[in-house]
C-alpha positions, 0 to 999 in steps of 0.5 A, a space after each residue: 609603258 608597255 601593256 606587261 609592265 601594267 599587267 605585272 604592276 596591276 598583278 603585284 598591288 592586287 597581291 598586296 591588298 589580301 594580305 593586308 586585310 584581317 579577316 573579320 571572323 578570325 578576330 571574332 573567334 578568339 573571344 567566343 569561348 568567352 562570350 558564350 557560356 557569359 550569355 549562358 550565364 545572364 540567360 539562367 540568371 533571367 530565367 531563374 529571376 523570372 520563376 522566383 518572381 512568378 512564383 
């Protein structure tokens, strides 16, 4: 085998493999608008048990 022809097989798995990975950040991003104003939610709801309780 040629020194090319293991540099363009090298060239097109290494184009392949970026491809084929999902990017963690992207799959997290469709579920922040739900996530946070939840914690929001559970985040008063411990603050306001504490006063009533030390009230």
């Amino acid at each position: 085998m040629s020194k090319s022809a293991d540099h363009s097989a090298h060239d097109a798995h290494a184009h392949d493999a970026p491809a084929a990975e999902e990017d963690p950040v992207e799959s997290i991003i469709s579920i922040i608008p739900i996530v946070v104003p939840l914690a929001g939610a559970v985040l008063m709801f411990l603050l306001a048990f504490i006063a009533v309780t030390m009230a």
